[in-house]
PDB file with one MODEL, atoms N, CA, C and O in Angstrom:
MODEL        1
ATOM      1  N   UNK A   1      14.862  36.422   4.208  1.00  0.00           N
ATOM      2  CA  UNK A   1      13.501  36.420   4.703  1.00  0.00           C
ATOM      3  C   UNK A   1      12.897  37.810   4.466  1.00  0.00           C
ATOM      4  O   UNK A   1      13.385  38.843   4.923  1.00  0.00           O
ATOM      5  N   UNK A   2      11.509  37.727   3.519  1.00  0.00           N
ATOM      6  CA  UNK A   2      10.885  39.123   3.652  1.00  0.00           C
ATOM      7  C   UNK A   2      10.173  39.300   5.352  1.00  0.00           C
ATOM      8  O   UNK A   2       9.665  38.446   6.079  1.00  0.00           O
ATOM      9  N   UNK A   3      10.278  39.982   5.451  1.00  0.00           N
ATOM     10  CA  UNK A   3       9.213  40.672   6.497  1.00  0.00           C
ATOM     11  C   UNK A   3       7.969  41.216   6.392  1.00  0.00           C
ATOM     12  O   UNK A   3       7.311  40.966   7.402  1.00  0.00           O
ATOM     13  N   UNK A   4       7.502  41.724   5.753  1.00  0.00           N
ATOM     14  CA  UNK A   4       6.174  42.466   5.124  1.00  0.00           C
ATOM     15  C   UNK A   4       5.912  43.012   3.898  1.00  0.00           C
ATOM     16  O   UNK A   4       6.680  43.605   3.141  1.00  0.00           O
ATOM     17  N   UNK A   5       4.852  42.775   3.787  1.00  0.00           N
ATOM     18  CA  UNK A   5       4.646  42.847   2.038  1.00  0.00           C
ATOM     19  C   UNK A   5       2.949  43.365   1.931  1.00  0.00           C
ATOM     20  O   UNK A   5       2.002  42.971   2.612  1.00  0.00           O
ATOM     21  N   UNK A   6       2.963  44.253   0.964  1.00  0.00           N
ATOM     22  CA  UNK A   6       1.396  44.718   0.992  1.00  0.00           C
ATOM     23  C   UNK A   6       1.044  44.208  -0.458  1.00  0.00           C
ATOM     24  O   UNK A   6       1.857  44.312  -1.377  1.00  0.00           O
ATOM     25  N   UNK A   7      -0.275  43.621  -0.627  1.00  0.00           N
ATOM     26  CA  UNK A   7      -1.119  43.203  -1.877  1.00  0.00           C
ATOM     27  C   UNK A   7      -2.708  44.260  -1.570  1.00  0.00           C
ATOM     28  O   UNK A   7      -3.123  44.576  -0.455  1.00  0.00           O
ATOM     29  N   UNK A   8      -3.302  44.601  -2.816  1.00  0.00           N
ATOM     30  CA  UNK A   8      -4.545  45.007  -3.311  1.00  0.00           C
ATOM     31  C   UNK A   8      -5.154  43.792  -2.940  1.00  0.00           C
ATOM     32  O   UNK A   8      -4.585  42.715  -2.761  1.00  0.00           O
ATOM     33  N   UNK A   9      -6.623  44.101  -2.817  1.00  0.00           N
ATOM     34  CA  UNK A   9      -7.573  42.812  -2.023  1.00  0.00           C
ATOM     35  C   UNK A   9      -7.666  42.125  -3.485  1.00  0.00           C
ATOM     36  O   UNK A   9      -7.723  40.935  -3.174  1.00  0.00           O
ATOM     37  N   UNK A  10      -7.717  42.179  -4.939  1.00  0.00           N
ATOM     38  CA  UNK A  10      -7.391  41.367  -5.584  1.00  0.00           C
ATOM     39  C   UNK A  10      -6.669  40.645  -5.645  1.00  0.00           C
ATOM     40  O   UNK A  10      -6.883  39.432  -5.648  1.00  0.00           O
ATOM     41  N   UNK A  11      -5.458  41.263  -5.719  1.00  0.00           N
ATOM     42  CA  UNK A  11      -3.887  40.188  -5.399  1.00  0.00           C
ATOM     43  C   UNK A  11      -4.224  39.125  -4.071  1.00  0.00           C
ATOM     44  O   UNK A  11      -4.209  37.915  -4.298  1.00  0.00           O
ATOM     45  N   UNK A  12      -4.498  39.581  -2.812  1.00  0.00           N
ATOM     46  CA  UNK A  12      -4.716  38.744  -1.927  1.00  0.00           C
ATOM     47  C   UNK A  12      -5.653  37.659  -2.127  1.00  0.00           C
ATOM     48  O   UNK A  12      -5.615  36.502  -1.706  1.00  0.00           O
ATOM     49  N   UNK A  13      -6.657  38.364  -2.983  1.00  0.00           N
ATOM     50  CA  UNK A  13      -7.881  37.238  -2.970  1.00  0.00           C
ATOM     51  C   UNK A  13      -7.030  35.744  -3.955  1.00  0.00           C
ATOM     52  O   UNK A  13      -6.867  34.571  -3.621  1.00  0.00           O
ATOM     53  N   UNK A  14      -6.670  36.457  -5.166  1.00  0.00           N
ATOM     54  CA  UNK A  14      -5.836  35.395  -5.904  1.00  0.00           C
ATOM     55  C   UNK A  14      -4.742  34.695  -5.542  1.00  0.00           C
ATOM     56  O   UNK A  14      -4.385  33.701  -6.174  1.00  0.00           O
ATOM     57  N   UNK A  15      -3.900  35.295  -4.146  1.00  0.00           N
ATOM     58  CA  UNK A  15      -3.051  34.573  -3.703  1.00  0.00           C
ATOM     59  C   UNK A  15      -2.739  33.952  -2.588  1.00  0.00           C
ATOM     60  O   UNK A  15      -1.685  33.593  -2.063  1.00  0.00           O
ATOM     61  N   UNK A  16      -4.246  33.872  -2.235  1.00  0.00           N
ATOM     62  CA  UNK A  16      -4.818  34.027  -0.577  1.00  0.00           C
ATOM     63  C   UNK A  16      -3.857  32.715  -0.224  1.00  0.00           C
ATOM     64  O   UNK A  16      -2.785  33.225   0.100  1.00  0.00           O
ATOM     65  N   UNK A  17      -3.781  31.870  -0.170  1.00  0.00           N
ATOM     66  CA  UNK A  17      -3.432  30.145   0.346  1.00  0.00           C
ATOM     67  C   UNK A  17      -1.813  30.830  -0.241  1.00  0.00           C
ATOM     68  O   UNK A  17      -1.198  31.474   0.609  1.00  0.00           O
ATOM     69  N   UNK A  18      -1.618  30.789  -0.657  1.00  0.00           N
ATOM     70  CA  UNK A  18       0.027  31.141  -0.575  1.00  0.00           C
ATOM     71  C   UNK A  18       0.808  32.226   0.211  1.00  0.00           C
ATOM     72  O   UNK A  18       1.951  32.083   0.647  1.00  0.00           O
ATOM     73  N   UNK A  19      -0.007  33.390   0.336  1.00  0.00           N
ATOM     74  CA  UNK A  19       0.346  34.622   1.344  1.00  0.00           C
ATOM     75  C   UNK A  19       0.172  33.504   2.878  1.00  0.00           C
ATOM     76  O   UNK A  19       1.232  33.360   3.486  1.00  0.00           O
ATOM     77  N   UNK A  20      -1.068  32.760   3.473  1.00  0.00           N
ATOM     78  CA  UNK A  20      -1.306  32.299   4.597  1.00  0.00           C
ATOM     79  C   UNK A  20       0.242  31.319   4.854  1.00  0.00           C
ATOM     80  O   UNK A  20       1.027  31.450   5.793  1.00  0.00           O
ATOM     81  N   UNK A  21       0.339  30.345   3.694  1.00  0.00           N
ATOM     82  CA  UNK A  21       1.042  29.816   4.119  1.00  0.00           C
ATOM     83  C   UNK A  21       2.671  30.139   4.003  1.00  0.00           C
ATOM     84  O   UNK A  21       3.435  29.297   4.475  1.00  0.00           O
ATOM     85  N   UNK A  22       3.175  31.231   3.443  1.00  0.00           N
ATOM     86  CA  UNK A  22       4.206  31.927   3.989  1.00  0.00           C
ATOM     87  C   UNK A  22       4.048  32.914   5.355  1.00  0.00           C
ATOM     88  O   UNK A  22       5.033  33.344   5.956  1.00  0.00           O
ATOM     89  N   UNK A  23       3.083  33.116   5.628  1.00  0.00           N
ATOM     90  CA  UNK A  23       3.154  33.784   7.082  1.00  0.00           C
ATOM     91  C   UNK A  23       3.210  32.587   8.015  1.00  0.00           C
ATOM     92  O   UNK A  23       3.759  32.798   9.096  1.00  0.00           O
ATOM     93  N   UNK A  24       2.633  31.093   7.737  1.00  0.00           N
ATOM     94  CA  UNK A  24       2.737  30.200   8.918  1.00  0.00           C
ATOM     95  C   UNK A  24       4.207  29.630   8.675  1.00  0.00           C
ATOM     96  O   UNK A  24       4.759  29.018   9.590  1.00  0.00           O
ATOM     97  N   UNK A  25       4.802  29.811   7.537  1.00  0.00           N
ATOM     98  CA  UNK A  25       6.427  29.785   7.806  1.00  0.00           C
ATOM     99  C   UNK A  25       7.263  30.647   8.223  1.00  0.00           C
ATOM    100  O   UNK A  25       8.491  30.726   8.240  1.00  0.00           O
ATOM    101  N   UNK A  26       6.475  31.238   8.534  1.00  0.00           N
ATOM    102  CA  UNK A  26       7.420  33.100   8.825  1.00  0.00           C
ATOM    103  C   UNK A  26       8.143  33.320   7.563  1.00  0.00           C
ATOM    104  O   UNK A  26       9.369  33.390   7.656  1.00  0.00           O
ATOM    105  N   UNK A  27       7.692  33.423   6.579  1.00  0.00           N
ATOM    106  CA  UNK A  27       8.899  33.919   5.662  1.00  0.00           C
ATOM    107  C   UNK A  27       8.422  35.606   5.564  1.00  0.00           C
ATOM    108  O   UNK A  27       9.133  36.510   5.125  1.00  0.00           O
ATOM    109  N   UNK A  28       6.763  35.769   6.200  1.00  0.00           N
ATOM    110  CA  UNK A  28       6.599  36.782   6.321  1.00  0.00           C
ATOM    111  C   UNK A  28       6.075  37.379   7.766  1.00  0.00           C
ATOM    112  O   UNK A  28       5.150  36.784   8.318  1.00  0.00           O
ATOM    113  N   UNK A  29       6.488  38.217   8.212  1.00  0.00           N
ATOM    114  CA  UNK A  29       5.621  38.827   9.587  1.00  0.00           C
ATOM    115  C   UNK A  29       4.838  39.608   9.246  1.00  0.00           C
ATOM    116  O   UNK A  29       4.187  39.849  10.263  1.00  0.00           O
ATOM    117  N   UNK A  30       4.410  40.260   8.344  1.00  0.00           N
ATOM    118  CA  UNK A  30       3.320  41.274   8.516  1.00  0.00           C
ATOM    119  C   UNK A  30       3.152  41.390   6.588  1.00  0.00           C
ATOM    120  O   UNK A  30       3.999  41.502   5.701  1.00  0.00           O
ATOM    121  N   UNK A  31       1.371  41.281   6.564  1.00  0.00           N
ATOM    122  CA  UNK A  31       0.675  41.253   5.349  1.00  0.00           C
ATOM    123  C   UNK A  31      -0.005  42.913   5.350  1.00  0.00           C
ATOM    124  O   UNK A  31      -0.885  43.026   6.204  1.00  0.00           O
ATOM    125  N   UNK A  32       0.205  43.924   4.710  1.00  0.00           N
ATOM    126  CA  UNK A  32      -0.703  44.495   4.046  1.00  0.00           C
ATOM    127  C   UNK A  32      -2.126  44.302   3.002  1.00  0.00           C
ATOM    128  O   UNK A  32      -2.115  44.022   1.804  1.00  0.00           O
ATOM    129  N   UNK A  33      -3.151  44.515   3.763  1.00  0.00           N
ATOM    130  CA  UNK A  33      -3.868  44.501   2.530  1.00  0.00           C
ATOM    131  C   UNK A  33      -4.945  45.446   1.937  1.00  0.00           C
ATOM    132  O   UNK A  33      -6.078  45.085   2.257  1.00  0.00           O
ATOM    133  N   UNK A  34      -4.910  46.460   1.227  1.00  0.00           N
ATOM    134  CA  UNK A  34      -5.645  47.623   0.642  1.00  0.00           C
ATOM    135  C   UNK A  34      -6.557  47.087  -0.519  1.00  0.00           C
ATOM    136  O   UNK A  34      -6.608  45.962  -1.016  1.00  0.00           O
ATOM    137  N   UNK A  35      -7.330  48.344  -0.828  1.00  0.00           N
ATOM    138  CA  UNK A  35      -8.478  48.557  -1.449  1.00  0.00           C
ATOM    139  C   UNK A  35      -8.677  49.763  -1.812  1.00  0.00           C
ATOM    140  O   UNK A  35      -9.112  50.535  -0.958  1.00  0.00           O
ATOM    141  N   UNK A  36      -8.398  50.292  -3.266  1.00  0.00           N
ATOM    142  CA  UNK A  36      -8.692  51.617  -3.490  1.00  0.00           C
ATOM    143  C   UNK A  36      -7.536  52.059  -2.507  1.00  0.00           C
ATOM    144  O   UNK A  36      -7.916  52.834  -1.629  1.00  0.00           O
ATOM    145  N   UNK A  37      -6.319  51.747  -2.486  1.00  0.00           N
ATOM    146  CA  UNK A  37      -5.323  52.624  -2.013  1.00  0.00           C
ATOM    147  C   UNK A  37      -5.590  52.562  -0.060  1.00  0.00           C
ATOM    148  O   UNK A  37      -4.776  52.646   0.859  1.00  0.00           O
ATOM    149  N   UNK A  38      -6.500  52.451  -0.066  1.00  0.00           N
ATOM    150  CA  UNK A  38      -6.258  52.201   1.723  1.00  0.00           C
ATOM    151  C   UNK A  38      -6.165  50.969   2.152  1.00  0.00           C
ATOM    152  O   UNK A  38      -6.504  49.920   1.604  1.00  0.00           O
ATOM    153  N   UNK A  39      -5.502  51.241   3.548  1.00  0.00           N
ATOM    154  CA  UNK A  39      -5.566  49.754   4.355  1.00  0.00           C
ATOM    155  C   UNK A  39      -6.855  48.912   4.681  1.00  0.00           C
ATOM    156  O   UNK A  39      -7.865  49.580   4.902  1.00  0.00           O
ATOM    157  N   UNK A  40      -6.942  47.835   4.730  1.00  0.00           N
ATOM    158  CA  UNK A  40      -8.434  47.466   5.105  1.00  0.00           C
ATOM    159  C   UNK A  40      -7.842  46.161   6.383  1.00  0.00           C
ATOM    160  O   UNK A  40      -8.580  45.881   7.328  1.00  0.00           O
ATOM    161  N   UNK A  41      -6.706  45.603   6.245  1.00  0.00           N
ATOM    162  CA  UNK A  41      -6.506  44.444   7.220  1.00  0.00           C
ATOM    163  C   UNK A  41      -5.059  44.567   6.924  1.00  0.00           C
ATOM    164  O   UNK A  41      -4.513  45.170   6.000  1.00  0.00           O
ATOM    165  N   UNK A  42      -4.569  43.908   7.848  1.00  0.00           N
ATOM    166  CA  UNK A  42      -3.137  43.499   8.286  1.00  0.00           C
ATOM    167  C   UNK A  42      -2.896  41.840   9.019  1.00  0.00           C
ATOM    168  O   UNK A  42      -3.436  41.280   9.973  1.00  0.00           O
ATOM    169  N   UNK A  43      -2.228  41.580   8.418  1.00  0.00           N
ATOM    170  CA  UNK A  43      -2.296  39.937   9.003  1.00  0.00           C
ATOM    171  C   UNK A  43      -0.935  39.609   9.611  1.00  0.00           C
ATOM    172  O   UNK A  43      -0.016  39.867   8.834  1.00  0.00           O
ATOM    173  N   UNK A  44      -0.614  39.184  10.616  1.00  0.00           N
ATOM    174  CA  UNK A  44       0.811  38.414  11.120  1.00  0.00           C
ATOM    175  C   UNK A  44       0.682  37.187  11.700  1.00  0.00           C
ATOM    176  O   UNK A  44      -0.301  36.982  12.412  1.00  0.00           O
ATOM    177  N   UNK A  45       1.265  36.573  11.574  1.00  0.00           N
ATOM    178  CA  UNK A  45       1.356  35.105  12.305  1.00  0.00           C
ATOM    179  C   UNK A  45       1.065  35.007  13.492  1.00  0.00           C
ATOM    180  O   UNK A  45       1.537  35.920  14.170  1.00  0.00           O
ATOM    181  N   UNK A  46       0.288  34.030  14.212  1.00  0.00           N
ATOM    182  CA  UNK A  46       0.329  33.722  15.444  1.00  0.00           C
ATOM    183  C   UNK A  46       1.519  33.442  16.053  1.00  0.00           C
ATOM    184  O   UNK A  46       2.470  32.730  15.733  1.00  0.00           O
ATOM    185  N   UNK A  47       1.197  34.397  17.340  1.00  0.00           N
ATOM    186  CA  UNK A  47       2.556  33.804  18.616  1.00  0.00           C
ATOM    187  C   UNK A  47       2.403  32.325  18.344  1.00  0.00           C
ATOM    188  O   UNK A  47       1.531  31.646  17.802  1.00  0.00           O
ATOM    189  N   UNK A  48       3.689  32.045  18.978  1.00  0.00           N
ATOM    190  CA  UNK A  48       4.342  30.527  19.087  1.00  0.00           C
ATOM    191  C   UNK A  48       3.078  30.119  20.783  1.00  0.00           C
ATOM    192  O   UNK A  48       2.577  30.854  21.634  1.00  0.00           O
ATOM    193  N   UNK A  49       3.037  28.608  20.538  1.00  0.00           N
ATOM    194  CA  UNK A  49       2.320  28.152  21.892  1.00  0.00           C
ATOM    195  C   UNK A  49       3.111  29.009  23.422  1.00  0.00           C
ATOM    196  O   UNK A  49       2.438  29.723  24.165  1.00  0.00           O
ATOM    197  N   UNK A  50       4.571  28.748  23.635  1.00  0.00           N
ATOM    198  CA  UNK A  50       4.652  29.213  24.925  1.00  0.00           C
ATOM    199  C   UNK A  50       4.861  30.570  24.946  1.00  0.00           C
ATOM    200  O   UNK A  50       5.177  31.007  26.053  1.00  0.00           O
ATOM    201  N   UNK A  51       4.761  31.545  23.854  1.00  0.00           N
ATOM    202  CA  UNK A  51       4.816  33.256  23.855  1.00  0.00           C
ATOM    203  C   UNK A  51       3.214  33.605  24.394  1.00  0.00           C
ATOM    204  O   UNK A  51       2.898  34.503  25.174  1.00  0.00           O
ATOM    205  N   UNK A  52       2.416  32.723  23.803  1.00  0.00           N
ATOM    206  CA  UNK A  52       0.681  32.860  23.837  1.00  0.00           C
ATOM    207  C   UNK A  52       0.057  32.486  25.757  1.00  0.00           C
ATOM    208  O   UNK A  52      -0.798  33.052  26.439  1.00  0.00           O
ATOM    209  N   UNK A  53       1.142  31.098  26.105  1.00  0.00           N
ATOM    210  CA  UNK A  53       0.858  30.591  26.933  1.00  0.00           C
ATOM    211  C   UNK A  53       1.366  31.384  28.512  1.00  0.00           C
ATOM    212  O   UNK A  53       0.782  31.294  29.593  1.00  0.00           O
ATOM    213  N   UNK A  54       2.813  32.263  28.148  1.00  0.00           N
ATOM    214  CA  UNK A  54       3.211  32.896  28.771  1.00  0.00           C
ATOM    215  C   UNK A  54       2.637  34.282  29.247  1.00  0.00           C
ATOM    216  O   UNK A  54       2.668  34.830  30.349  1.00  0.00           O
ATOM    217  N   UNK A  55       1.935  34.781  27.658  1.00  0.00           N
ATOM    218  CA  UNK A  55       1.129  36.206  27.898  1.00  0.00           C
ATOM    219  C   UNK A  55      -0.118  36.325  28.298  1.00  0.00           C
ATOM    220  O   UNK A  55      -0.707  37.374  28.557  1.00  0.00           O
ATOM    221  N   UNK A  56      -0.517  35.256  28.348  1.00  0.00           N
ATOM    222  CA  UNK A  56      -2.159  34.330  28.991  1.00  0.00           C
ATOM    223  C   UNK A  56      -2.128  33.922  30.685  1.00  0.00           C
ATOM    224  O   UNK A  56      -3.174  34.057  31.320  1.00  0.00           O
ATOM    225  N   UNK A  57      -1.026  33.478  31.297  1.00  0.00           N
ATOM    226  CA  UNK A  57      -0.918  33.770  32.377  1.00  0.00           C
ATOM    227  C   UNK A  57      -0.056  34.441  33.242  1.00  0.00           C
ATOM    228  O   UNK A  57       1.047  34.742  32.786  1.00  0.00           O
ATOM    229  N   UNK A  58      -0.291  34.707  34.261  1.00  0.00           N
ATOM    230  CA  UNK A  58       0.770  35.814  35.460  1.00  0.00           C
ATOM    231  C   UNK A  58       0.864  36.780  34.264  1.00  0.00           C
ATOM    232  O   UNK A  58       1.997  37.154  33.962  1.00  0.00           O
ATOM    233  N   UNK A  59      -0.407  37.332  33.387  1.00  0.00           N
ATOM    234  CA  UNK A  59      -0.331  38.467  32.677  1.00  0.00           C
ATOM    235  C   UNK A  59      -0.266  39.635  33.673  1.00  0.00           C
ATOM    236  O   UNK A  59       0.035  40.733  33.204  1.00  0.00           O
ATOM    237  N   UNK A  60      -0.502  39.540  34.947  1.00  0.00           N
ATOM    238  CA  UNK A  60      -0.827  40.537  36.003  1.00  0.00           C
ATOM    239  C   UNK A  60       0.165  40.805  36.756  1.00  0.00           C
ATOM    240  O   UNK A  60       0.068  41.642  37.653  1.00  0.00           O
ATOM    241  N   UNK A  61       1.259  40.146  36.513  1.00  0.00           N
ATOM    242  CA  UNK A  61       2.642  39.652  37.591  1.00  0.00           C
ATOM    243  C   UNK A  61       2.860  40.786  37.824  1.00  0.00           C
ATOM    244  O   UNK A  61       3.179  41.568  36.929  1.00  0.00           O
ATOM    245  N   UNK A  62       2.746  41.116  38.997  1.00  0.00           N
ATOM    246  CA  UNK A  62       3.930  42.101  39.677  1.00  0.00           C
ATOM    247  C   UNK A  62       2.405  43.550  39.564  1.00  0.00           C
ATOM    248  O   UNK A  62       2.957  44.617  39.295  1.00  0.00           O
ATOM    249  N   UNK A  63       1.584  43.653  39.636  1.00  0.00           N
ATOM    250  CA  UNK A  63       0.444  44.605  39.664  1.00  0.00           C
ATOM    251  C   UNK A  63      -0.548  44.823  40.782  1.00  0.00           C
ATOM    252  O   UNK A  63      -1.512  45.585  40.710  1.00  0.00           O
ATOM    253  N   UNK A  64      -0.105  43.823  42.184  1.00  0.00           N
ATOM    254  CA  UNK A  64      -0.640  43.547  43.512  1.00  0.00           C
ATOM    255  C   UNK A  64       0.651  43.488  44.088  1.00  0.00           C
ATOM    256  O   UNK A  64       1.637  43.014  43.524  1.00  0.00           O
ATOM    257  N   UNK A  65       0.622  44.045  45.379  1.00  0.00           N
ATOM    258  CA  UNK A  65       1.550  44.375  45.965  1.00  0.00           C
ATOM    259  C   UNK A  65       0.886  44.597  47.634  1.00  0.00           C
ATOM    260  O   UNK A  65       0.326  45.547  48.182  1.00  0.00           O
ATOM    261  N   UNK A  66       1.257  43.251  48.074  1.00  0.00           N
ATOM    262  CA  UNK A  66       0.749  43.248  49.714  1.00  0.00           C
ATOM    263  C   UNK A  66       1.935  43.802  50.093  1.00  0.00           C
ATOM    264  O   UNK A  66       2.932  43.937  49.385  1.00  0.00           O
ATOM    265  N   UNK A  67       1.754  44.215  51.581  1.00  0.00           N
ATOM    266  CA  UNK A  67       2.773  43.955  52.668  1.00  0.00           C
ATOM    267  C   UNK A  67       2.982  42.492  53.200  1.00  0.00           C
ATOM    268  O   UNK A  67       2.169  41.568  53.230  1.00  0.00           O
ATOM    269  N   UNK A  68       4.303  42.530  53.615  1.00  0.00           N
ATOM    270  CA  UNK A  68       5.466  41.771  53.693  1.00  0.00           C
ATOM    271  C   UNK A  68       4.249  40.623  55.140  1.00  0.00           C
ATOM    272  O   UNK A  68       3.982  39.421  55.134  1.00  0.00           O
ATOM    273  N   UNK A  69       3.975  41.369  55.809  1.00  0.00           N
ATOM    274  CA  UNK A  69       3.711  40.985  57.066  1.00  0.00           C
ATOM    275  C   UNK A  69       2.054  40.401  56.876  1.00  0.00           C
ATOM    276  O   UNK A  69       1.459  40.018  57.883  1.00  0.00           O
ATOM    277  N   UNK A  70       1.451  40.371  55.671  1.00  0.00           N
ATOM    278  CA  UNK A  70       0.429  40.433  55.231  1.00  0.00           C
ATOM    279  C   UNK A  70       0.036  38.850  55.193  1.00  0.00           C
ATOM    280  O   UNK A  70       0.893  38.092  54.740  1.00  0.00           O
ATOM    281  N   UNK A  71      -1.186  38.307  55.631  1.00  0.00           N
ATOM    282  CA  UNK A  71      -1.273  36.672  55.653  1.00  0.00           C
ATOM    283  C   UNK A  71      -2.613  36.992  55.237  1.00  0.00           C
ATOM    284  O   UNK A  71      -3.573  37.645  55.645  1.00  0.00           O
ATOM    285  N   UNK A  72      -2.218  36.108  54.048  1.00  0.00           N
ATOM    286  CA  UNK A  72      -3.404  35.285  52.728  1.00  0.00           C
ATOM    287  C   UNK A  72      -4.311  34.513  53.646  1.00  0.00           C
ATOM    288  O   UNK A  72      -5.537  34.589  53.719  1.00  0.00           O
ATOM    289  N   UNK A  73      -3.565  33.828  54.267  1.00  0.00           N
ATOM    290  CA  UNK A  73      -4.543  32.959  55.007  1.00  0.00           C
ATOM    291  C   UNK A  73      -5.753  33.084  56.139  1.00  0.00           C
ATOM    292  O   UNK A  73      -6.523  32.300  56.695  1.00  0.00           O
ATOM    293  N   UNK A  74      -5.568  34.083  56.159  1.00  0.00           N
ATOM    294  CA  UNK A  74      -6.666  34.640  57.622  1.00  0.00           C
ATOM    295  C   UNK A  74      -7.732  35.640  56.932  1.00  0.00           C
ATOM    296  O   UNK A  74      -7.682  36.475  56.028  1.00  0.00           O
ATOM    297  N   UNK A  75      -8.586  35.208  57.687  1.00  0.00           N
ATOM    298  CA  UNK A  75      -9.778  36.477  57.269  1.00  0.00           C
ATOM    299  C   UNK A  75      -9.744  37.847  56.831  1.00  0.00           C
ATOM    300  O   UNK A  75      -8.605  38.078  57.236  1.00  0.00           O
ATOM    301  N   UNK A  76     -10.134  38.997  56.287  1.00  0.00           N
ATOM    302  CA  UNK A  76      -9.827  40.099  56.268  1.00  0.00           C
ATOM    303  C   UNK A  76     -10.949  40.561  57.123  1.00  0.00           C
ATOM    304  O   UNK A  76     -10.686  41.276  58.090  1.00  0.00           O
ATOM    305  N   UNK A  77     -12.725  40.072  56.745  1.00  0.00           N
ATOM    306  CA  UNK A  77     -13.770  40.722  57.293  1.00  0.00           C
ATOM    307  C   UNK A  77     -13.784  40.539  58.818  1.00  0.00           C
ATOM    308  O   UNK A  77     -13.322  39.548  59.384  1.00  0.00           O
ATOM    309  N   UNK A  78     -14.592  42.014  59.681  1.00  0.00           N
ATOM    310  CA  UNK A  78     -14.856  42.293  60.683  1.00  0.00           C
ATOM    311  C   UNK A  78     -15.908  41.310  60.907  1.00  0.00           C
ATOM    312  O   UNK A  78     -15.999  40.465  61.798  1.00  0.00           O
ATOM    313  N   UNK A  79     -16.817  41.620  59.770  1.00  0.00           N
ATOM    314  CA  UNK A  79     -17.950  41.381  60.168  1.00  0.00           C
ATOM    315  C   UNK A  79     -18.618  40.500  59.294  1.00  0.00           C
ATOM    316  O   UNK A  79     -18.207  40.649  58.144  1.00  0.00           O
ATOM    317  N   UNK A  80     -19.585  39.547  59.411  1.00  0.00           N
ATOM    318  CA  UNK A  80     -20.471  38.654  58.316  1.00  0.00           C
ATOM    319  C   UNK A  80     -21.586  39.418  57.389  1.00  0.00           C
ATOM    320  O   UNK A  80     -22.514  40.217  57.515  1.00  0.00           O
ATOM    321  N   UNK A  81     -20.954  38.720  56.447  1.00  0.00           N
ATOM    322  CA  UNK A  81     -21.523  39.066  54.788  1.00  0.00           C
ATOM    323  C   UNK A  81     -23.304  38.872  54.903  1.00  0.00           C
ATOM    324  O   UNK A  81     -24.055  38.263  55.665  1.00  0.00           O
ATOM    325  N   UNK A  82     -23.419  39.452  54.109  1.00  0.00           N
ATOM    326  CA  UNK A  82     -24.884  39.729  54.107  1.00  0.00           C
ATOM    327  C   UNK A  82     -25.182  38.475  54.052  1.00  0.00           C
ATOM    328  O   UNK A  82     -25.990  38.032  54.869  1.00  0.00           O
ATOM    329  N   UNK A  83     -24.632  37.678  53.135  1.00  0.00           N
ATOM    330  CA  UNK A  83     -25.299  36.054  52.095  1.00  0.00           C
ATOM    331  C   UNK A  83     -25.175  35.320  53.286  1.00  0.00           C
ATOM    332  O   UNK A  83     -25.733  34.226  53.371  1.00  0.00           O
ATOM    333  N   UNK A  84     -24.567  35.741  54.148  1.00  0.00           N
ATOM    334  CA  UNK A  84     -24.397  34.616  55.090  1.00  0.00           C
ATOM    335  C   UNK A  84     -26.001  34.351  55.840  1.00  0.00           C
ATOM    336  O   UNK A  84     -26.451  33.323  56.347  1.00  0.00           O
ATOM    337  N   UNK A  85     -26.602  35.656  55.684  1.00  0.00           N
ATOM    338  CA  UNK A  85     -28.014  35.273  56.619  1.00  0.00           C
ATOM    339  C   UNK A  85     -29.113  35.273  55.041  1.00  0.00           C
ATOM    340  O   UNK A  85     -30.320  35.319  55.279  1.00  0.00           O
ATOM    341  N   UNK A  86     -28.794  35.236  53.897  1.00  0.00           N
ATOM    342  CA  UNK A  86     -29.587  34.641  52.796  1.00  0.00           C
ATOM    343  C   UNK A  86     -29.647  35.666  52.354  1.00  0.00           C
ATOM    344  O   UNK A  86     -30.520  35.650  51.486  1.00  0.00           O
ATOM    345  N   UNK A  87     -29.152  36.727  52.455  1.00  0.00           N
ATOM    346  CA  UNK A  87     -29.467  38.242  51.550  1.00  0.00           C
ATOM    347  C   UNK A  87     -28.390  38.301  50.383  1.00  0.00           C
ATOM    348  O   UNK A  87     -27.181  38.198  50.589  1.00  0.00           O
ATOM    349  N   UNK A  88     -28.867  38.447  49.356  1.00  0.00           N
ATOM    350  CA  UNK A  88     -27.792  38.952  47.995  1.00  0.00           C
ATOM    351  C   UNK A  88     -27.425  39.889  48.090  1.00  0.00           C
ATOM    352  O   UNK A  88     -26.276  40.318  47.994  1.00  0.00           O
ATOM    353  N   UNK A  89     -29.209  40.798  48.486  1.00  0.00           N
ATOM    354  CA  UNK A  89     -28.750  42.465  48.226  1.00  0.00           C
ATOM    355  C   UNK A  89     -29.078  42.797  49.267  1.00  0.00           C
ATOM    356  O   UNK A  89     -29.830  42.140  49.986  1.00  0.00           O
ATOM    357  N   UNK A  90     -28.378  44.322  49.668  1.00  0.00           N
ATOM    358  CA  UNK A  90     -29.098  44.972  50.656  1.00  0.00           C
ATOM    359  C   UNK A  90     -29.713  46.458  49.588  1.00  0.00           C
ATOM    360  O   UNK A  90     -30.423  47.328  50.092  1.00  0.00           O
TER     361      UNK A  90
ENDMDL
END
């Protein structure tokens, strides 16, 4: 299996549908592609559904941190919210 391979935006343009569809086989992870000697894009395959699905949620896991003794369920406010008597803003 190659891993990465760089083409000139000519080469790519002429081999465009064959570079895509060795990256959706993984035969490649990572495309170079230059112009006049520089980089202009880099291409890799999409994550798999549950790598995408996994990093899409509980992306936050573990970044809130209540106390132990702490209940979700009960009010926090003292006092009533502005909206409650029709005000957005004060």
């Amino acid at each position: 299996m190659q891993h990465s391979q760089s083409f000139t935006a000519t080469e790519f343009k002429a081999k465009c549908l064959d570079i895509l569809d060795r990256l959706a086989a993984r035969k490649l992870t990572r495309v170079t592609i230059t112009k006049r000697g520089k980089v202009v894009a880099v291409l890799s395959p999409p994550d798999d559904a549950e790598t995408s699905i996994r990093q899409l949620h509980g992306f936050m896991r573990g970044s809130v941190i209540a106390p132990m003794d702490f209940d979700f369920t009960s009010p926090v406010l003292d006092e009533p919210l502005s909206a409650d008597y029709g005000s957005l803003h004060e």
